[in-house]
VEXGUZA-691249 format. One record per residue: y, z negated, x of N, C-alpha, C in turn. Coordinates in steps of 0.001 Angstrom, whole numbers, m for minus. Example, Ala and Ser with C-alpha at 12.3 -4.5 7.8 and 13.67 -1.06 7.14 Angstrom:
% VEXGUZA-691249
+---------+---------+---------+---------+---------+---------+---------+---------+---------+
|    n_py |    n_pz |    n_px |   ca_py |   ca_pz |   ca_px |    c_py |    c_pz |    c_px |
+---------+---------+---------+---------+---------+---------+---------+---------+---------+
|   m5690 |   m7800 |   13190 |   m4500 |   m7800 |   12300 |   m3300 |   m7800 |   13200 |
|   m2250 |   m7080 |   12850 |   m1060 |   m7140 |   13670 |      30 |   m7870 |   12900 |
+---------+---------+---------+---------+---------+---------+---------+---------+---------+
//
This chain:
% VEXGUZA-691249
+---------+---------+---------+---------+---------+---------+---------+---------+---------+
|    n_py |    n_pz |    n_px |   ca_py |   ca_pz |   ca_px |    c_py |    c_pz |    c_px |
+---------+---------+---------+---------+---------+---------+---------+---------+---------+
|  m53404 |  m29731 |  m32347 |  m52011 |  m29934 |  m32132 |  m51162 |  m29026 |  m33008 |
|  m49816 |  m29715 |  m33055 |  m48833 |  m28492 |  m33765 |  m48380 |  m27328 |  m32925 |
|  m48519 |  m26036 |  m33396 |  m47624 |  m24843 |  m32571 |  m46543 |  m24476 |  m32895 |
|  m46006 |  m24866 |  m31808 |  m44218 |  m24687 |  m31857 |  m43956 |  m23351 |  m31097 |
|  m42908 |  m22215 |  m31698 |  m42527 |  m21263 |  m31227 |  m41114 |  m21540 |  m30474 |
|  m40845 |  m21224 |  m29490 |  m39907 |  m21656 |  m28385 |  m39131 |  m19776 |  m27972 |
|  m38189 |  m19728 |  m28103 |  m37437 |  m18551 |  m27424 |  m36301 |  m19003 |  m26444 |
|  m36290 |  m18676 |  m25569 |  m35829 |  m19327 |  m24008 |  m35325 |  m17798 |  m23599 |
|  m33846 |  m17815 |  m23529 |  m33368 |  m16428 |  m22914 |  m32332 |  m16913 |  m21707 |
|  m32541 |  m16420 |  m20459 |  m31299 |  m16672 |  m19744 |  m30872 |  m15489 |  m19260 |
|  m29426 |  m15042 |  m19453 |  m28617 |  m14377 |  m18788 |  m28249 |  m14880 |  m17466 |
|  m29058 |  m14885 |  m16448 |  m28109 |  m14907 |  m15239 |  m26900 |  m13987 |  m14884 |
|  m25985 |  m14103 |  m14462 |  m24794 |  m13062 |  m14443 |  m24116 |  m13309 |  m15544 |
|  m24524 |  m13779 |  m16490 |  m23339 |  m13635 |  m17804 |  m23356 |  m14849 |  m17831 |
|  m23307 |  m15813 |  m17416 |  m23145 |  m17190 |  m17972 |  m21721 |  m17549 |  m18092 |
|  m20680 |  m18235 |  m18614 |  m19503 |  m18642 |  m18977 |  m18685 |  m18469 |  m18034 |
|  m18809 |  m18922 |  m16709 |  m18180 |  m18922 |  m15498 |  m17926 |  m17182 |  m14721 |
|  m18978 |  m16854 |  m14933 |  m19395 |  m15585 |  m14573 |  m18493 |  m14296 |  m15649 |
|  m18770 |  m14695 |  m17040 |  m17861 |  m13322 |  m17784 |  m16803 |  m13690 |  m17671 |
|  m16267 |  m14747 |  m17170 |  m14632 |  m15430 |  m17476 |  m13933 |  m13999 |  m15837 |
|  m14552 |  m13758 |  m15536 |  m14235 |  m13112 |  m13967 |  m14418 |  m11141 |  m14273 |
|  m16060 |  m11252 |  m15191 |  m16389 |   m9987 |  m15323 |  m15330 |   m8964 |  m16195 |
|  m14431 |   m9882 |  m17038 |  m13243 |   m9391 |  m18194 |  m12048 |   m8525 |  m17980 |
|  m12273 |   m9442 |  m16416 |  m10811 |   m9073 |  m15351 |  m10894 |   m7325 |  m15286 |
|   m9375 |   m7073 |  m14853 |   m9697 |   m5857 |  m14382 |   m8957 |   m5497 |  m13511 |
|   m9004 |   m4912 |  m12614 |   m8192 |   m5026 |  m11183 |   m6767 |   m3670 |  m11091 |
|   m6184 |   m4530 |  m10768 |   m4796 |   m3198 |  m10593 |   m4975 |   m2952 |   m9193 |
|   m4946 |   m2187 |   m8565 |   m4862 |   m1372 |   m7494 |   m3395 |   m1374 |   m6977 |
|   m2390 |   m1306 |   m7892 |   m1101 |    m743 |   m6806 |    m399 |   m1955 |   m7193 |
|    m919 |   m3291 |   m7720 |    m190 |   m4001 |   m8185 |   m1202 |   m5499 |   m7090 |
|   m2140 |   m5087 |   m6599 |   m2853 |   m6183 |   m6515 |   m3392 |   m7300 |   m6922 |
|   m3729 |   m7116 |   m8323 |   m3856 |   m8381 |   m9439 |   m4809 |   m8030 |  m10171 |
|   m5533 |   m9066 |  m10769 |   m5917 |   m8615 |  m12442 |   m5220 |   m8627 |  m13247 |
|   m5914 |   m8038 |  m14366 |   m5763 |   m8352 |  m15663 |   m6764 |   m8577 |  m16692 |
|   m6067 |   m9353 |  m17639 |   m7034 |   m9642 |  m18793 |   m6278 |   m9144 |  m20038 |
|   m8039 |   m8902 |  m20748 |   m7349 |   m8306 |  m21621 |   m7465 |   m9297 |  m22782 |
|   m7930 |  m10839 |  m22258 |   m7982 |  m12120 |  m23255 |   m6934 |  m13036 |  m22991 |
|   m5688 |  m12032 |  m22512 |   m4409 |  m13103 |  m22596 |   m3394 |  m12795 |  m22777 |
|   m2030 |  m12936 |  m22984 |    m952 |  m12220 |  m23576 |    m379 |  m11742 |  m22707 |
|     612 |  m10535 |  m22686 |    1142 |  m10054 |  m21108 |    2119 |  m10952 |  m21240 |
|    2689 |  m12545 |  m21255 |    3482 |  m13386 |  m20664 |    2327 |  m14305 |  m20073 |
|     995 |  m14385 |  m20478 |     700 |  m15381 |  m19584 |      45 |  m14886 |  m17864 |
|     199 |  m15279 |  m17263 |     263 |  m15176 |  m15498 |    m279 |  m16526 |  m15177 |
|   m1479 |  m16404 |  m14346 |   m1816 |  m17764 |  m13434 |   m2767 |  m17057 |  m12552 |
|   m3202 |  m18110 |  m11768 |   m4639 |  m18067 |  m10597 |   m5328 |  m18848 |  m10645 |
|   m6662 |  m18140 |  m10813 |   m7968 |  m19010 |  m10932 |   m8621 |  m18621 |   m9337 |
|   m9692 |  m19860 |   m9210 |  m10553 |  m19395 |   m8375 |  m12069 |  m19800 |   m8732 |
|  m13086 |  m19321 |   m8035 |  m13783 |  m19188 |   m8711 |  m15154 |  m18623 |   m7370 |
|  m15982 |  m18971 |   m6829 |  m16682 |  m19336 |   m6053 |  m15895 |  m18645 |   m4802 |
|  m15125 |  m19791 |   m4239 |  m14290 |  m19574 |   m2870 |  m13205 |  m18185 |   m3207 |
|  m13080 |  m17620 |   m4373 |  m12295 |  m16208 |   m4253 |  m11030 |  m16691 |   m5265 |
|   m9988 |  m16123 |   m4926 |   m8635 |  m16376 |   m5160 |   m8371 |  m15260 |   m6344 |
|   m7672 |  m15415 |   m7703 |   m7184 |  m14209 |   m8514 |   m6499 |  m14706 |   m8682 |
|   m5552 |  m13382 |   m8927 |   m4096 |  m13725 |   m9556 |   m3820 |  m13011 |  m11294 |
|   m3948 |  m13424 |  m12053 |   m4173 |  m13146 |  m13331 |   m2951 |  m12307 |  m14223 |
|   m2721 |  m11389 |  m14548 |   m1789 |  m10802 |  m15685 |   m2286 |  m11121 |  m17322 |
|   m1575 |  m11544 |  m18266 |   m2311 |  m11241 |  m19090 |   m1839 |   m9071 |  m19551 |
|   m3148 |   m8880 |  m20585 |   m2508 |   m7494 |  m21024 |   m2194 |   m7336 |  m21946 |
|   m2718 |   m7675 |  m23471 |   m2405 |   m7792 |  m24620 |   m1164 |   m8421 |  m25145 |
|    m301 |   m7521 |  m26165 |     333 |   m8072 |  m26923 |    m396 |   m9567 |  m27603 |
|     247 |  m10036 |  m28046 |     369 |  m11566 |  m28547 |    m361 |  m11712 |  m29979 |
|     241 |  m10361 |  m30665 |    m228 |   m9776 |  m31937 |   m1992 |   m9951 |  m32398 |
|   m2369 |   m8875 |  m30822 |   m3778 |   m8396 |  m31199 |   m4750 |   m8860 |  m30353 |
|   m4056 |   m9825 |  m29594 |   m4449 |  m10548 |  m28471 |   m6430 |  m10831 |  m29066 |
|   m6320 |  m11408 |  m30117 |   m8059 |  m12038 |  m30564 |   m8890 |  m10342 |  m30855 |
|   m8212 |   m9855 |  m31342 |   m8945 |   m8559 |  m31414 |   m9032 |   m7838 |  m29983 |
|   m8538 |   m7538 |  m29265 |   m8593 |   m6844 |  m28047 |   m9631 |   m7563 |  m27024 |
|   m9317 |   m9267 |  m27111 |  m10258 |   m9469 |  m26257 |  m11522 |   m9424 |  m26971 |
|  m11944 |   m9778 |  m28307 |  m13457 |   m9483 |  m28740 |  m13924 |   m8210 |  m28556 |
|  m13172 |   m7325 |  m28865 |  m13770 |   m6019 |  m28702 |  m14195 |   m5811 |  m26691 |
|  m13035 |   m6675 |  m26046 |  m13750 |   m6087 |  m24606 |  m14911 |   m7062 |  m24584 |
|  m14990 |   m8064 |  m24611 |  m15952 |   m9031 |  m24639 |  m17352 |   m8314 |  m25377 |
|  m16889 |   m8126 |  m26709 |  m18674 |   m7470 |  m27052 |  m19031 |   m5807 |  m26494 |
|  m17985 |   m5083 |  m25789 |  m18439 |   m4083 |  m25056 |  m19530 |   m5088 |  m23694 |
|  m18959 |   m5777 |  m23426 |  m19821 |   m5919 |  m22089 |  m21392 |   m6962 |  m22682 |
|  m20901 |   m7836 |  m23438 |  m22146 |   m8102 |  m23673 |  m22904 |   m7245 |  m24410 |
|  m22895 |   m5928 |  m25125 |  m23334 |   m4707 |  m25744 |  m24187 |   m3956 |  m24212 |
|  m23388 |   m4003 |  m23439 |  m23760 |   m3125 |  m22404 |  m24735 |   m3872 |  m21402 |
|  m25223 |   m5175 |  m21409 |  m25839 |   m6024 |  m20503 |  m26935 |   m7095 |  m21431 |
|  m26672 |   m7202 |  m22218 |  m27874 |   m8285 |  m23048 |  m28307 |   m7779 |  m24380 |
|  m29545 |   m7901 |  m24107 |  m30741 |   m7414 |  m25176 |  m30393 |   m8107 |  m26380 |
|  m30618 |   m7185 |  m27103 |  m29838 |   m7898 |  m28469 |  m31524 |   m8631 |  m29349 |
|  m31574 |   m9625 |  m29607 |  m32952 |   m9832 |  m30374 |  m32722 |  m10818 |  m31939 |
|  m33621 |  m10833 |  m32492 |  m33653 |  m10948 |  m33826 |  m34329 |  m12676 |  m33792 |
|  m33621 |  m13760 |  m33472 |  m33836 |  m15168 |  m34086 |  m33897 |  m15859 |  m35276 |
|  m35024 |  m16427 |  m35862 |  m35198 |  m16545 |  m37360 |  m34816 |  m17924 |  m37843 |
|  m35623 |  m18863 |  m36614 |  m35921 |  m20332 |  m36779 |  m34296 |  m20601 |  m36561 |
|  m34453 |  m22297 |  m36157 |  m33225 |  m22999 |  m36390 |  m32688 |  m22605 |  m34143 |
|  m31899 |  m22856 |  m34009 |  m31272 |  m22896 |  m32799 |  m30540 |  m23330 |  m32284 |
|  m30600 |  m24234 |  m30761 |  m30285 |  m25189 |  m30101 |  m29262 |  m24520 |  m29310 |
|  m28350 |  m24916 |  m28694 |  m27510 |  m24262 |  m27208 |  m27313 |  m25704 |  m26519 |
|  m27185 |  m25903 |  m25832 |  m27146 |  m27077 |  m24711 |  m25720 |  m26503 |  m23646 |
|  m25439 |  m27094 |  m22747 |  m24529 |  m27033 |  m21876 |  m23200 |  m26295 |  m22033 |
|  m22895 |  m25137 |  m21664 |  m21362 |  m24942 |  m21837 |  m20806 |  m24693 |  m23453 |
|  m22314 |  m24665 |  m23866 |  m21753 |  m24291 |  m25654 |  m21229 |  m25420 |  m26359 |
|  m22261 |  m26273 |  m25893 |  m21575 |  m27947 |  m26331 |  m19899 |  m28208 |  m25998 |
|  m20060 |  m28194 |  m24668 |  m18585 |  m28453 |  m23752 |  m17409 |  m27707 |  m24735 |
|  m17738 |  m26143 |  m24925 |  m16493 |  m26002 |  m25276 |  m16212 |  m26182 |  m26910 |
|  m17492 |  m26560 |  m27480 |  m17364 |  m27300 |  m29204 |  m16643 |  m28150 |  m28839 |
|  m17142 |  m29072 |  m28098 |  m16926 |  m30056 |  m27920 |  m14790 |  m30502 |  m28052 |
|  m14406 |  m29484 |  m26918 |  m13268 |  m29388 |  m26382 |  m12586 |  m29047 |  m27348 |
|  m13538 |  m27793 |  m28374 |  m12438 |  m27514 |  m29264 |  m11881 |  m28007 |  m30991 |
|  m13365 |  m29500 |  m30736 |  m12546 |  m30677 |  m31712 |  m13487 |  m29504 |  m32899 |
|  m15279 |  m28604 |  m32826 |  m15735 |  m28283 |  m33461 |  m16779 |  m29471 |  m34169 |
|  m16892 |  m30353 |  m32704 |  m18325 |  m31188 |  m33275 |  m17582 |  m32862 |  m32657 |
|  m18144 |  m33788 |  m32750 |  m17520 |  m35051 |  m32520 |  m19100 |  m35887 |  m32131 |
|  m19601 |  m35620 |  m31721 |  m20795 |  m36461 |  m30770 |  m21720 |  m35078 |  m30361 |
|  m22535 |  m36172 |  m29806 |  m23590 |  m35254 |  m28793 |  m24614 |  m34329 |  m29028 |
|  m24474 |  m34191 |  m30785 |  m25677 |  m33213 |  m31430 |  m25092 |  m32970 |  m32615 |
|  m24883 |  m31548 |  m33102 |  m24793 |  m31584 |  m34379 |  m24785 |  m29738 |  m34856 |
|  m24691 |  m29626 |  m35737 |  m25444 |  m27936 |  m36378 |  m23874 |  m27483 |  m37310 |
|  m23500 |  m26825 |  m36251 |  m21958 |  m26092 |  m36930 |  m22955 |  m24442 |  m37122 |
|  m21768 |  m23796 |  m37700 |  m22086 |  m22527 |  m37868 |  m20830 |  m21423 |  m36548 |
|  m21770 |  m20540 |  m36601 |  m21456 |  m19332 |  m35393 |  m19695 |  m19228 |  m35839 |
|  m19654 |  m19065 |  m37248 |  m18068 |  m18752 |  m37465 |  m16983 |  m19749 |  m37467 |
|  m17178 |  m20831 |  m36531 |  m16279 |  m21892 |  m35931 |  m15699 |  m21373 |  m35189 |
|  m16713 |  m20798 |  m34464 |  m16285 |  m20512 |  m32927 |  m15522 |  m19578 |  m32945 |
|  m15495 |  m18980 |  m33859 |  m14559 |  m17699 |  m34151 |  m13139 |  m18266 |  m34477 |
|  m13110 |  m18929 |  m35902 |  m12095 |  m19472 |  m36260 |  m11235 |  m20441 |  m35101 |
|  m11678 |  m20949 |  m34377 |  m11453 |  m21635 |  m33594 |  m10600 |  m20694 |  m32399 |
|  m11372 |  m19907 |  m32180 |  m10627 |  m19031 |  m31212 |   m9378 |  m17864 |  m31754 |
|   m9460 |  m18163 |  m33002 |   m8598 |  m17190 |  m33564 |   m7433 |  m18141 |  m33640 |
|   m7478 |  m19184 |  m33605 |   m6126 |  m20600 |  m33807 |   m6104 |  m20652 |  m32370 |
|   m6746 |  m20500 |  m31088 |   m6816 |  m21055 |  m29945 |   m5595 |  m20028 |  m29738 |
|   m5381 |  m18745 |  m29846 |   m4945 |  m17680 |  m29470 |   m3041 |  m18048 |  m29903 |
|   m3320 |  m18716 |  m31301 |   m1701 |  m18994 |  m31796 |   m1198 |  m19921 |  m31263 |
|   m1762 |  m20858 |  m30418 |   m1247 |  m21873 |  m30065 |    m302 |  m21566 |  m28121 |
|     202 |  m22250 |  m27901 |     756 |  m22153 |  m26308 |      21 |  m22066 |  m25590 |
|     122 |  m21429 |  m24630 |    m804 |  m21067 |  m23303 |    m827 |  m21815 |  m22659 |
|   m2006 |  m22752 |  m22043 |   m2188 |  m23815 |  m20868 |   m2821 |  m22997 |  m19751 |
|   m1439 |  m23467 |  m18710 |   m1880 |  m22536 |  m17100 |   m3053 |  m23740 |  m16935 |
|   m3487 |  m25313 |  m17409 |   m4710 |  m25919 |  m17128 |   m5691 |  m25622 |  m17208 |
|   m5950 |  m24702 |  m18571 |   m7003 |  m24055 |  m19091 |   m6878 |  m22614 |  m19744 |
|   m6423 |  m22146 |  m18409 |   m6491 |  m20668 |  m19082 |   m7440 |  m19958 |  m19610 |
|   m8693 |  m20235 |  m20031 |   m9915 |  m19934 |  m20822 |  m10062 |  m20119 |  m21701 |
|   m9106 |  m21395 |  m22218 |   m9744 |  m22092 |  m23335 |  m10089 |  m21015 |  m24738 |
|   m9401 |  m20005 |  m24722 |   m9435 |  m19277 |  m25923 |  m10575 |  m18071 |  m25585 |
|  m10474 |  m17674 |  m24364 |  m11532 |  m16298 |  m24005 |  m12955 |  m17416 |  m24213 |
|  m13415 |  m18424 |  m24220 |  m14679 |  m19172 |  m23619 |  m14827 |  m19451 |  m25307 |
|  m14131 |  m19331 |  m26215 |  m14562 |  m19655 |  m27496 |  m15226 |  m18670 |  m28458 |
|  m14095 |  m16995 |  m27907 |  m14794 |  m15542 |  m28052 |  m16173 |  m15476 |  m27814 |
|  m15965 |  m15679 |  m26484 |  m17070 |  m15169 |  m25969 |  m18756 |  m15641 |  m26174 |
|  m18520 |  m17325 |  m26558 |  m19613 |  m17728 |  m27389 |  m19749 |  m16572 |  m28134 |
|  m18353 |  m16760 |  m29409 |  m18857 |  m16239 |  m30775 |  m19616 |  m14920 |  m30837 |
|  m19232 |  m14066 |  m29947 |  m19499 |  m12940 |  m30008 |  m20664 |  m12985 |  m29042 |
|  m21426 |  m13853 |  m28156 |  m22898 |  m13776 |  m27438 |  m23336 |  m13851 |  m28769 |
|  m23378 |  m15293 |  m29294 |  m24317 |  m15761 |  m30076 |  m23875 |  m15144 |  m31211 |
|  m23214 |  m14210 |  m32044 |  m23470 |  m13738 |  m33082 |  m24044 |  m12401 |  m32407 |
|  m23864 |  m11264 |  m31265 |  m25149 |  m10592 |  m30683 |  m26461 |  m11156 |  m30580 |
|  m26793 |  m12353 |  m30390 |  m28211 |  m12362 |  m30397 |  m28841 |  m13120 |  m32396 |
|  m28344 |  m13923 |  m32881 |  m28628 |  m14058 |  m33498 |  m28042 |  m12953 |  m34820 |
|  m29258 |  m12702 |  m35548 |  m29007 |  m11344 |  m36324 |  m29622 |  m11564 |  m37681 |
|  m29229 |  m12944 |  m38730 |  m30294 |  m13396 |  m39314 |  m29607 |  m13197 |  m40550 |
|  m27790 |  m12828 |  m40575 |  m27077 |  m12932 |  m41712 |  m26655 |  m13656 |  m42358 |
|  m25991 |  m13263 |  m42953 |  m24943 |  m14702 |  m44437 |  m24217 |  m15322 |  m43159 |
|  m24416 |  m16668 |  m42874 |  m23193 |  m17529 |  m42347 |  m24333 |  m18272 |  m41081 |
|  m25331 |  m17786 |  m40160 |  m25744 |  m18468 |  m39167 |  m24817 |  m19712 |  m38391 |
|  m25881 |  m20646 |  m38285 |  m25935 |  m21716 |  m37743 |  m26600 |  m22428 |  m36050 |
|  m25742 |  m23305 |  m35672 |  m26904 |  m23204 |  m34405 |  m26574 |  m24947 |  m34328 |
|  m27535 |  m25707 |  m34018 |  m27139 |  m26818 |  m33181 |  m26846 |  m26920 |  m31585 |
|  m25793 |  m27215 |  m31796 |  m25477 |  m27863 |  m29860 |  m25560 |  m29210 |  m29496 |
|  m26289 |  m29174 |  m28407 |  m26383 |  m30431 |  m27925 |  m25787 |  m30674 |  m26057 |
|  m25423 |  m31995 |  m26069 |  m25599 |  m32330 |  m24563 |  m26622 |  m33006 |  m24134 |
|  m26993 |  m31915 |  m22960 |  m28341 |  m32123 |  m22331 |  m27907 |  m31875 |  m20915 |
|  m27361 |  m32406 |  m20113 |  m26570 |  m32290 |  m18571 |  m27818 |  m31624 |  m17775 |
|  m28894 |  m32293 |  m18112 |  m29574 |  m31781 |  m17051 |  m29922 |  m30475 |  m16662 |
|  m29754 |  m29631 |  m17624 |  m30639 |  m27952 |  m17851 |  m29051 |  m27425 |  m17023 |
|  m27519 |  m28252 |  m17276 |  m26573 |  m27853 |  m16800 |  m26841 |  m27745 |  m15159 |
|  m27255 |  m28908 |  m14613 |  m27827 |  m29298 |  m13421 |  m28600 |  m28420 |  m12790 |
|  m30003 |  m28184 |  m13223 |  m30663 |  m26872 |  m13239 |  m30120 |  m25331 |  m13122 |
|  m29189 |  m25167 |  m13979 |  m28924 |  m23822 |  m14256 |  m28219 |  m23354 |  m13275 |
|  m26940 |  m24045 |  m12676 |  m26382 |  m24131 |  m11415 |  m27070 |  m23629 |  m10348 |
|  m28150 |  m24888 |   m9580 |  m28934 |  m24255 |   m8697 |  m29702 |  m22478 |   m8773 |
|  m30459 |  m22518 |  m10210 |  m30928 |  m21219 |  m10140 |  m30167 |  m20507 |   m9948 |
|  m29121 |  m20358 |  m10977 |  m27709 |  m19230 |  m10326 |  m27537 |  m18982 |   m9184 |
|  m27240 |  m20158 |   m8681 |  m27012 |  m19763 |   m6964 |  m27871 |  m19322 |   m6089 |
|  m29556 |  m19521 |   m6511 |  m30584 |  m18608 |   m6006 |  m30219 |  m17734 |   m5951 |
|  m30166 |  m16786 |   m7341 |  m30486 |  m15705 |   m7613 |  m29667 |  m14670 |   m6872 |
|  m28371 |  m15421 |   m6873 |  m26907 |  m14789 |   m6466 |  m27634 |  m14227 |   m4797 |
|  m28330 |  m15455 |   m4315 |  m28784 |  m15416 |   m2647 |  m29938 |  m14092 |   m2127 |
|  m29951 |  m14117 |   m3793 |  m31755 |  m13474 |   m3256 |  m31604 |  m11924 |   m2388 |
|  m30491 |  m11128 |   m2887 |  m30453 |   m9920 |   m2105 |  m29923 |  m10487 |    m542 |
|  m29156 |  m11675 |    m145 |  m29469 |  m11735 |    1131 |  m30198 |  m12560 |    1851 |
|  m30732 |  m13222 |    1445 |  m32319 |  m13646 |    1623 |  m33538 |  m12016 |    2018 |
|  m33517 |  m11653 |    1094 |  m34604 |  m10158 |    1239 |  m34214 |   m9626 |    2533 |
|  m32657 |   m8633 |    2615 |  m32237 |   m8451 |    3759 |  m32223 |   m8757 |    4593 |
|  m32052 |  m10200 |    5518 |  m32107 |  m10959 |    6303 |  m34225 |  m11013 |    6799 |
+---------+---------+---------+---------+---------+---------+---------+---------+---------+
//
C-alpha cells in the first residue's frame, strides 16, 4: 500500500467560538468587557453557551488590526504548541466558513494562501461595524495568526479549505464532552 503521513491537531478550548470569548477582558467597576479586536465606538452583546456579555470595543480605529493580532498571538503563543508542517494542508469547518464569508474562496474546495486571511482582515477592520457579526474581523485574525503559528514553512504558505460538515458535527459533541469531564469525575 501507499504511506500517507497525516498530522491531526485539535485545540480543544481554542476553537473559534471559544477565543472569540477568551480575548474579552472584564472591567470590574464598569461591569462589561472589552475587546481589544474592536474599536472603542463599537458596543454590542453576544452570548455564547447560555452566558450574556456586554461588549466595549478598546482600540482606537487606527491600530485596531495591530492591537488585536498582537493580543490574539499572545494567547495562542501562550496555549498551542507551535510545530513545523511541510506537506500540503487541509482546514475543514470554521476555516472554510469564514473564507468562505469573506468572498476568499467561491466553492467548496480550494488552496488560498495564509496571507488572505490577513489581508482580508486588515480591509475587514476599514469597513463599518456589523452589531450582526461582530466577529467578522477578530475570526479572520485569528485564523491568520493560528495558522501562520503552526505552519512554519516560509515564503508565502498555503493551505486548502474545504467543507466537510461532518468533522463540524463531530467536533461540537467532543467539545462539549470535554467541557463535562471535570463534572462528570466530581460527581
Amino acid at each position: 500500500g501507499i504511506e500517507r503521513h497525516f498530522y491531526n491537531q485539535s485545540h480543544l478550548d481554542f476553537g473559534l467560538m471559544e477565543m472569540r470569548i477568551k480575548i474579552l477582558i472584564f472591567n470590574k467597576h464598569i461591569s462589561t468587557f472589552s475587546s481589544p479586536c474592536h474599536s472603542t465606538a463599537d458596543n454590542f452583546s453576544y452570548t455564547y453557551i447560555f452566558n450574556d456579555y456586554e461588549i466595549t470595543g478598546s482600540s482606537p480605529k487606527d491600530d485596531i488590526y495591530k492591537l488585536c493580532l498582537s493580543a490574539v498571538q499572545s494567547l495562542i503563543a501562550e496555549n498551542v504548541n507551535k510545530v513545523t508542517i511541510k506537506q500540503p494542508m487541509m482546514a475543514i469547518s470554521f476555516f472554510h466558513e469564514t473564507a468562505l464569508e469573506a468572498k476568499l474562496i467561491s466553492n467548496t474546495e480550494e488552496c488560498i494562501t495564509i496571507e488572505k486571511f490577513k489581508n482580508a482582515a486588515i480591509q475587514c477592520f476599514s469597513q463599518t461595524f456589523e452589531v450582526s457579526k461582530p466577529f467578522r474581523c477578530f475570526d479572520l485574525v485569528y485564523i491568520y495568526a493560528l495558522l501562520n503559528h503552526l505552519i512554519n514553512v516560509g515564503g508565502n504558505p498555503s493551505i486548502t479549505v474545504k467543507n466537510y460538515n461532518i468533522i463540524s458535527d463531530i467536533s461540537w459533541a467532543l467539545g462539549a464532552d470535554y467541557l463535562k469531564l471535570p463534572t462528570i469525575e466530581n460527581n
